[in-house]
SEMI-127382 format. One record per residue (C-alpha): residue in one letter; x, y, z negated. Coordinates in steps of 0.1 Angstrom, whole numbers, padded with zeros to 4 digits, always signed. Layout:
BEGIN
aXYZ
...
***
This chain:
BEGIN
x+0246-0419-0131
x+0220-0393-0140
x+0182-0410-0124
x+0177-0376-0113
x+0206-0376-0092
x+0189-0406-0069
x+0162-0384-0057
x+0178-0347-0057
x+0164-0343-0018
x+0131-0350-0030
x+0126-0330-0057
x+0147-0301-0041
x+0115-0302-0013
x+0091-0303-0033
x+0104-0271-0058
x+0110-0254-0022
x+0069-0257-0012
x+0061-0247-0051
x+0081-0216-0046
x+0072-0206-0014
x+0034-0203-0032
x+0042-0194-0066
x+0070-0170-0061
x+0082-0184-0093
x+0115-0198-0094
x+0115-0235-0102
x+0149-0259-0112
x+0154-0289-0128
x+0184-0303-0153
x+0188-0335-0160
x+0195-0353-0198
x+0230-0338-0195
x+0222-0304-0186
x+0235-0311-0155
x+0214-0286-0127
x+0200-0313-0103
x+0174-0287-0079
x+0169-0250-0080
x+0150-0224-0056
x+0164-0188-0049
x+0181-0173-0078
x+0189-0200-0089
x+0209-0221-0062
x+0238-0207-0067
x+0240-0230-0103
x+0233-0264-0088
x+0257-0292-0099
x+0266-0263-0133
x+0255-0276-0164
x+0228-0254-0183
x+0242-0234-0216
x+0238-0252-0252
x+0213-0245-0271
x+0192-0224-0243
x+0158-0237-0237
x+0163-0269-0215
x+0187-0276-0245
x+0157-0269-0273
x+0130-0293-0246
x+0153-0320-0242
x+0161-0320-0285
x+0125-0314-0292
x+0104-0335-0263
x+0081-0303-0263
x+0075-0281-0238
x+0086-0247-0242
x+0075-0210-0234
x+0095-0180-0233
x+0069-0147-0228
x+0102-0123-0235
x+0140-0137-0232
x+0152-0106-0248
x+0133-0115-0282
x+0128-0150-0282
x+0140-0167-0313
x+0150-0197-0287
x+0173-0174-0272
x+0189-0163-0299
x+0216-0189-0304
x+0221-0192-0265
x+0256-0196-0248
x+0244-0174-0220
x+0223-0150-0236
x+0248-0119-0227
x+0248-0130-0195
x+0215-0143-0188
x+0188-0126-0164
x+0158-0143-0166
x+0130-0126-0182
x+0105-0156-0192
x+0099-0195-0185
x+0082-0225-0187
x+0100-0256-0194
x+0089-0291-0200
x+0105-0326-0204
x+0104-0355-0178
x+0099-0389-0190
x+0109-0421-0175
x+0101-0453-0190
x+0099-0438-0224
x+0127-0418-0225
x+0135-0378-0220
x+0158-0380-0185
x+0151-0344-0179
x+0135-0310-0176
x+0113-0289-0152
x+0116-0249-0155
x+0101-0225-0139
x+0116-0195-0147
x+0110-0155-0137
x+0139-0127-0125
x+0116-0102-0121
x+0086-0081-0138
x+0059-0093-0109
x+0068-0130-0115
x+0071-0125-0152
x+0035-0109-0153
x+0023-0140-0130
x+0039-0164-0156
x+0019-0149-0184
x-0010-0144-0169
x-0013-0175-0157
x+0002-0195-0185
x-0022-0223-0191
x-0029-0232-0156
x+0011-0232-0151
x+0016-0255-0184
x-0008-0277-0163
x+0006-0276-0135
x+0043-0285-0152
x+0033-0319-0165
x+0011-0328-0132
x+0047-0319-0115
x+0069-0335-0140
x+0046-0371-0136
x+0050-0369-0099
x+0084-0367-0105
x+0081-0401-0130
x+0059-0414-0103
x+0088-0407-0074
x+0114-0424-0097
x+0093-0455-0103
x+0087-0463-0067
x+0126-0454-0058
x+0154-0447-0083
x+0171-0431-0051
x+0171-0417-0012
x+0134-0419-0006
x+0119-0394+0008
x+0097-0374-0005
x+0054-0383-0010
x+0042-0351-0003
x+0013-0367+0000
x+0004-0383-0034
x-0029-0375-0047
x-0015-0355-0078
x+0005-0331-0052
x-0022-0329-0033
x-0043-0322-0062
x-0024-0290-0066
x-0022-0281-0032
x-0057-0284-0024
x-0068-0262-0056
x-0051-0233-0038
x-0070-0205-0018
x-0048-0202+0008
x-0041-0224+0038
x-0009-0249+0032
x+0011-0267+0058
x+0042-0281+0057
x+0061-0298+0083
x+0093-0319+0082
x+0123-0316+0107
x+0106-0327+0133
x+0082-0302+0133
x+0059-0329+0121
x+0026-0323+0101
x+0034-0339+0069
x+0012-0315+0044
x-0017-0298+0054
x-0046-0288+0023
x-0082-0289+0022
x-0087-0251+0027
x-0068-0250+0060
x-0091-0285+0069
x-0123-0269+0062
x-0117-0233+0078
x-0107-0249+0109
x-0127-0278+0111
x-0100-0306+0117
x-0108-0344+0109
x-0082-0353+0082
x-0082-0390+0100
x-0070-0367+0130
x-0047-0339+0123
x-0030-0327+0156
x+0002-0312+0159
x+0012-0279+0150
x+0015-0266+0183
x-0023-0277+0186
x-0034-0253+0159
x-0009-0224+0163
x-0013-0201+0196
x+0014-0212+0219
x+0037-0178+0211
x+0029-0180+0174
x+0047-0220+0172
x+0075-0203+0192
x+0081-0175+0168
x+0072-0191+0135
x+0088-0228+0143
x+0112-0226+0174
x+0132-0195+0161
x+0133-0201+0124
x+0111-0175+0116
x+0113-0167+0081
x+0087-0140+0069
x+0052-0129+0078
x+0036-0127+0106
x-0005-0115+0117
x-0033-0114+0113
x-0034-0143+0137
x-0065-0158+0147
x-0076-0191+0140
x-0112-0213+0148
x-0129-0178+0142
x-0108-0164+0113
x-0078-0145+0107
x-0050-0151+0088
x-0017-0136+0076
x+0009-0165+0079
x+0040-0169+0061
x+0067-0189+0068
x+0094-0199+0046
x+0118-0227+0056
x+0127-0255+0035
x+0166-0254+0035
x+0191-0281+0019
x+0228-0278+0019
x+0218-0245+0045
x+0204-0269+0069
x+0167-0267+0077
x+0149-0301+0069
x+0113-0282+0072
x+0088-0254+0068
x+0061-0240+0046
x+0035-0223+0065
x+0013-0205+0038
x-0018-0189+0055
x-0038-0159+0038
x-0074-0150+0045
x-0068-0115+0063
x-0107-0105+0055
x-0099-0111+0016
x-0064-0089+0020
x-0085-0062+0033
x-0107-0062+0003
x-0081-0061-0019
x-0066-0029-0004
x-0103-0015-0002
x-0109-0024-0036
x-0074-0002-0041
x-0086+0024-0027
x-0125+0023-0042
x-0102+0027-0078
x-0105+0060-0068
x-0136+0084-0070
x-0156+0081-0040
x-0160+0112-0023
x-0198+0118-0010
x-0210+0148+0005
x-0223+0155-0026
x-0188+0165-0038
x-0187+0192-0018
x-0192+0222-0038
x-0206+0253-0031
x-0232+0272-0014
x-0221+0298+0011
x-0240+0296+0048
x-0208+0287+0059
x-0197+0258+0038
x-0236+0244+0045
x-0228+0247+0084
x-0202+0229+0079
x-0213+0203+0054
x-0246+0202+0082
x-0224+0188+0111
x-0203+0167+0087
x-0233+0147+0074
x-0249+0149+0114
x-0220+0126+0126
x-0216+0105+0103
x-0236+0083+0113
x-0219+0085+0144
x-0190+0062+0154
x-0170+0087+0168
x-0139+0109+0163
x-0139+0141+0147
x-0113+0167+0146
x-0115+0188+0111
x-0099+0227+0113
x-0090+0249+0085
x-0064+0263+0065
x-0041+0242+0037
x-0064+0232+0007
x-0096+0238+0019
x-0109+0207+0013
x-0100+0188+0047
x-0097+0151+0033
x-0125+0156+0008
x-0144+0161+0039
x-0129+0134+0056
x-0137+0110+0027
x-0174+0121+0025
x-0181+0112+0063
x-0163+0074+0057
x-0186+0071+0028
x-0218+0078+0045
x-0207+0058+0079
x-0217+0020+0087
x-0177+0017+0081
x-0182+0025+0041
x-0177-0009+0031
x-0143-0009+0048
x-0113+0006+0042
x-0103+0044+0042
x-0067+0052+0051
x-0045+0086+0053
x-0015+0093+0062
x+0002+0132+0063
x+0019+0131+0100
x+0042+0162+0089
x+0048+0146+0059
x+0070+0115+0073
x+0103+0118+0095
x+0100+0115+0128
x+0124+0082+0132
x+0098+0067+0105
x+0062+0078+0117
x+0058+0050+0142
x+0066+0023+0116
x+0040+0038+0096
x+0016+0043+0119
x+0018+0009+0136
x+0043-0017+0109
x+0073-0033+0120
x+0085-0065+0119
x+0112-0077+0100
x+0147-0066+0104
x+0137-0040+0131
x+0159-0013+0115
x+0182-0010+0087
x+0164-0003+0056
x+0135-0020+0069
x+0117-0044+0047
x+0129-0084+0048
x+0096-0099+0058
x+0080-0068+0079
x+0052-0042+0070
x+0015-0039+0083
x+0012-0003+0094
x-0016+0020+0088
x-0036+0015+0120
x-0033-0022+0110
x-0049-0020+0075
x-0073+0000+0089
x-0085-0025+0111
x-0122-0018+0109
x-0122+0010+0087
x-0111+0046+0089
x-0078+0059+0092
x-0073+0099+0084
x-0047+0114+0103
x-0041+0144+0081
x-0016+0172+0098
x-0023+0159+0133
x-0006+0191+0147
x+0027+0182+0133
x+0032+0149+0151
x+0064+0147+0168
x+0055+0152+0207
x+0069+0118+0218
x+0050+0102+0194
x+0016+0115+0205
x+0017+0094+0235
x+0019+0063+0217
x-0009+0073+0193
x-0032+0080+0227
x-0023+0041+0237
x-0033+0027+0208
x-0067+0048+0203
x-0075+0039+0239
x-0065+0003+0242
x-0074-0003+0206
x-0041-0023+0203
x-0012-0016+0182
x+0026-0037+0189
x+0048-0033+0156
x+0082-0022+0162
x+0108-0048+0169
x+0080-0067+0180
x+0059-0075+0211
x+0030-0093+0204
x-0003-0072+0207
x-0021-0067+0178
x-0062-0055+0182
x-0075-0027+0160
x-0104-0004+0159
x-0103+0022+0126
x-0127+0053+0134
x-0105+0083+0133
x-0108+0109+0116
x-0078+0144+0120
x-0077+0172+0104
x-0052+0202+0110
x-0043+0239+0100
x-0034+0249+0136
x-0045+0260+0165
x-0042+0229+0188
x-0059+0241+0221
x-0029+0269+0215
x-0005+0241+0213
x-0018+0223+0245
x-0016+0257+0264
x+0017+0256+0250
x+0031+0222+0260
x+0033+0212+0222
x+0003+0189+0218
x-0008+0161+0248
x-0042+0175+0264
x-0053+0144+0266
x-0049+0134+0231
x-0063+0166+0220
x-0094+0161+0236
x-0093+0121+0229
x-0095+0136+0190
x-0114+0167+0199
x-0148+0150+0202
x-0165+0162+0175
x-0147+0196+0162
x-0162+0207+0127
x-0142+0241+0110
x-0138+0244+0073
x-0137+0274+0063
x-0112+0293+0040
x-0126+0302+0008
x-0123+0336+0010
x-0148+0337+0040
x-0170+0313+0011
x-0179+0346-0014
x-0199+0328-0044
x-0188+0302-0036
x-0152+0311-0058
x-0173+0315-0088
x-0193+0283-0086
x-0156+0263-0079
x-0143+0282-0106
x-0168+0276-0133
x-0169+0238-0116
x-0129+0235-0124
x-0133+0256-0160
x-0158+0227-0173
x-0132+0201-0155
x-0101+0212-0173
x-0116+0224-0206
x-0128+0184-0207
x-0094+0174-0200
x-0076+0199-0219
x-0097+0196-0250
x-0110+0233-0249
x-0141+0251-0257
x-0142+0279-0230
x-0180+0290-0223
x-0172+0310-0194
x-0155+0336-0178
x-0153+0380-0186
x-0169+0400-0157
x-0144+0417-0152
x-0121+0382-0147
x-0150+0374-0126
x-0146+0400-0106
x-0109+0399-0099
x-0114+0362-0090
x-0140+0372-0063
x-0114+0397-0051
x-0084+0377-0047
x-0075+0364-0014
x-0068+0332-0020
x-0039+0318+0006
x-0036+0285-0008
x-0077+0282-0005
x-0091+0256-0030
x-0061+0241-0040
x-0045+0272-0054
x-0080+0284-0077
x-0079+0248-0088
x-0043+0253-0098
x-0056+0288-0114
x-0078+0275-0134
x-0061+0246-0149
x-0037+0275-0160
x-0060+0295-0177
x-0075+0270-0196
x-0042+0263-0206
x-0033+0296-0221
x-0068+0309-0231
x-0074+0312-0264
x-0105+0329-0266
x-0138+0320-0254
x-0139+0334-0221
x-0116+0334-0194
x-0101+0369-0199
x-0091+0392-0173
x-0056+0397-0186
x-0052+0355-0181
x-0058+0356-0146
x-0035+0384-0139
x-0002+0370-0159
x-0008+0342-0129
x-0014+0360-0099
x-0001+0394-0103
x-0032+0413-0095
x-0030+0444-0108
x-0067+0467-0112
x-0056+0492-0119
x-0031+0495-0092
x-0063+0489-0066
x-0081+0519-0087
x-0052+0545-0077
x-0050+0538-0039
x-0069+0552-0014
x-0091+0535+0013
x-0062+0539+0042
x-0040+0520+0019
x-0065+0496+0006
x-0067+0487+0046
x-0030+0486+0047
x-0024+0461+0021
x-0052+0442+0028
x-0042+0437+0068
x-0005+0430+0049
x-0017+0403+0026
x-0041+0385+0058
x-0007+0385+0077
x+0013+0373+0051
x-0013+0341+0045
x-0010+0335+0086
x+0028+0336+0081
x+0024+0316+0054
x+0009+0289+0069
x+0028+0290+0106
x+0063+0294+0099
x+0085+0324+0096
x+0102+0315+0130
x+0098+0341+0161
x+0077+0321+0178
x+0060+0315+0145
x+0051+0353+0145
x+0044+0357+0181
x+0014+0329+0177
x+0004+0350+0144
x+0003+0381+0162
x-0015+0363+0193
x-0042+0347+0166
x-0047+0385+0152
x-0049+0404+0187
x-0020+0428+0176
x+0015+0433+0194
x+0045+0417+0179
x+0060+0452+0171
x+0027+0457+0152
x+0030+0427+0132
x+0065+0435+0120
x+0051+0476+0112
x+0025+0465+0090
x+0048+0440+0073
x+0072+0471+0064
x+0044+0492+0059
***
């Protein structure tokens, strides 16, 4: 009878708590090739015997461990059994001794690219961590040959659970303490002598969801002896019966970093990235950089692509909220049966297609920081109520679940309508309106913004010529001109788009004028035949157009247009014939 046979409980728990915090899956064969213990992908084999000559075949001949980087071009692999069949993508594997002699091997093997990439990249520590494992595993056979239970807490175990920087605790069927590290011990300041029970350091509904109903997944940020922690709860399962659970506890505070060091890969945006020097883009800039400062709402209006989030951005940086994190989201950008997952996370299996262990929402991640809502006019009217809730309360409840969760992100909206229309209207909540409304600042559209076109365009010309690989000094007068004459409907974001084109196609030194035209269609010498009348004509034409553009082509669309302009309905359509 295989030695490894005698303590198959055993070892099964302890590759079940190494998974849970390596994400790494982890099996062991004994001298026979005989699969004795395996986590996730690889449960289904148990009791199989492992193909000749793979690579518990080549550890067990050799008595050397053994590491794959690739399975696809390893020369270990290349006699395999399996290989056609095989999935893995890399592994670890290293004998188990006992009393001199190879009884076995420990693997830990990866199925996908984010546990191949951690098997790489963490190689060494791994290979340690392989032969403290496979000694615990002589240890366990020394001491009992077979049915004894498990010593999750012998020093070398420990060893490996105390060097982790997250929070471990295991408990047995009873719901027993069995395993709890260092890091949990010192955060929460328990006497190891002492340790209570579970329900002692859980909040009352937190035991019940994570212990009583065999929660599997994640679940926070819960709070603990001052901190607060995401905890994950994976149950320790043999023959599908539970015999225990691993409770793995993240620092929430260091999550947040991470996504704010995410999100500072990016450029940060300060007010000094706000370009150009029109009265009205200063007035604007003015009041932006005024409340900053100020912990309050604000409520950004203007057009598509005039620079909404760049302003949004600017203010996070320069408020006493910098050093958390900035979040967007588009709310006409997401379906409406999605936007309240997004907005606030769900819990797991809340609806189909929802994500097995839950998501944090955006109001969540953006705990302390500041959470753009861009497109605040487009969120679906029975939504809006919700949103009011949680900015008032300052507490979010996932969906599917019903524990409160607090939250405090400044907010920041930004839209292209007019809302106090909307409200008049019964399309937007008054009291949400003016629970956003608090600080109202107007961008304007860059055709309002005169110079201000040539300083953006020269601004993008140097841009694009850097990334292109161009030398283009400048632009012609006359190109110059047309770009100061164009109306611009898609504001910043379409000259940016202009530009990038004509440094594309240039090929002389200067921007000509011909370039510009062979992109927008602007035709001088069309506007040097017509006469002032229908100068006026196609100008009020184009300005309706750019409203249409930007509200809908729906009747009501046009009657709001027509309202906005202070013409009759009958005159909009006229001068759209005209």
């Amino acid at each position: 009878m295989s030695l490894l046979k005698g303590i198959r409980s055993e070892v099964q728990h302890m590759i079940e708590a190494m998974y849970a915090v390596t994400n790494i899956d982890f099996t062991i064969v004994d001298e026979n090739l005989y699969r004795i213990a395996a986590t996730n992908n690889l449960k289904y084999s148990v009791g199989k015997k492992a193909p000749f000559h793979s690579a518990f075949h080549h550890c067990i001949e050799t008595g050397k461990q053994i590491f794959i980087e690739d399975a696809r071009s390893s020369p270990i692999c290349l006699d395999c059994a399996n290989k056609v069949n095989c999935s893995e993508l890399s592994e670890l594997c290293i004998p188990i001794h006992y009393n001199d002699n190879i009884i076995g091997v420990l693997g830990m093997c990866a199925f996908n690219e984010r546990a191949k990439d951690n098997l790489i990249n963490n190689r060494d520590s791994y290979a340690r961590f392989e032969k403290q494992l496979s000694s615990i595993i002589s240890t366990i056979l020394g001491e009992k040959e077979y049915g004894m239970m498990l010593e999750y807490k012998s020093l070398e175990l420990m060893t490996l659970i105390n060097s982790l920087n997250e929070g471990i605790i295991i408990l047995n069927h009873n719901k027993e303490v069995i395993t709890i590290n260092n890091y949990i011990i010192d955060k929460l300041g328990l006497d190891i002598n002492q340790i209570p029970p579970i329900y002692n350091i859980l909040p009352d509904k937190i035991f019940k969801k994570l212990i009583e109903n065999n929660f599997k997944g994640e679940i926070g940020p819960v709070k603990l002896g001052g901190f607060e922690f995401i905890i994950n709860s994976s149950p320790i399962l043999i023959k599908d019966k539970k015999q225990g659970v691993v409770l793995v506890l993240s620092d929430f505070r260091k999550m947040k970093e991470s996504v704010l060091k995410s999100n500072l890969s990016k450029d940060i945006i300060t007010f000094d990235d706000i370009i150009g020097e029109s009265e009205v883009l200063l007035e604007a800039r003015r009041q932006a950089i005024q409340v900053a400062g100020k912990d309050v709402s604000v409520l950004l209006f203007g057009e598509s692509g005039t620079g909404k989030e760049v302003f949004a951005r600017a203010i996070h940086t320069a408020s006493c909220r910098k050093d958390n994190v900035f979040m967007a989201i588009n709310c006409g950008a997401i379906p409406e049966n999605l936007i309240e997952s997004e907005l606030f996370g769900y819990e797991k299996g809340s609806f189909t297609g929802a994500n097995r262990t839950g998501k944090v929402g955006k109001f969540e991640a953006s705990k302390d920081g500041t959470l753009f809502l861009d497109e605040i006019g487009d969120l679906p009217y029975s939504m809006q109520v919700n949103l009011l809730r949680a900015l008032e309360e300052k507490e979010i409840t996932r969906v599917g679940g019903n524990e409160p969760i607090k939250v405090n992100p400044r907010i920041i909206s930004a839209t292209n309508k007019d809302l106090a229309n909307m409200v008049a209207q019964h399309l937007f909540r008054e009291d949400l309106f003016y629970r956003l409304n608090i600080i109202p600042i107007h961008i304007p559209p860059l055709r309002e913004r005169g110079f201000d076109v040539i300083i953006l365009a020269r601004y993008f010309l140097r841009y694009f010529s850097e990334v292109y690989d161009k030398n283009l000094d400048g632009f012609t007068a006359e190109c110059e001109q047309l770009l100061l004459q164009y109306n611009y409907p898609g504001n910043i974001r379409e000259l940016k788009n202009l530009i990038e084109y004509a440094v594309i196609f240039e090929e002389n030194s200067l921007v000509s004028l011909e370039t510009i035209k062979s992109k927008i269609g602007f035709k001088k010498e069309r506007l040097n035949n017509l006469s002032l009348a229908e100068l006026t004509k196609a100008y009020e034409k184009s300005v309706i157009e750019n409203e249409l553009q930007l509200a809908g082509e729906c009747l009501d669309a046009k009657r709001d247009v027509a309202r906005k302009l202070g013409i009759s309905i009958a005159t909009l359509y006229r001068k759209l014939e005209d």
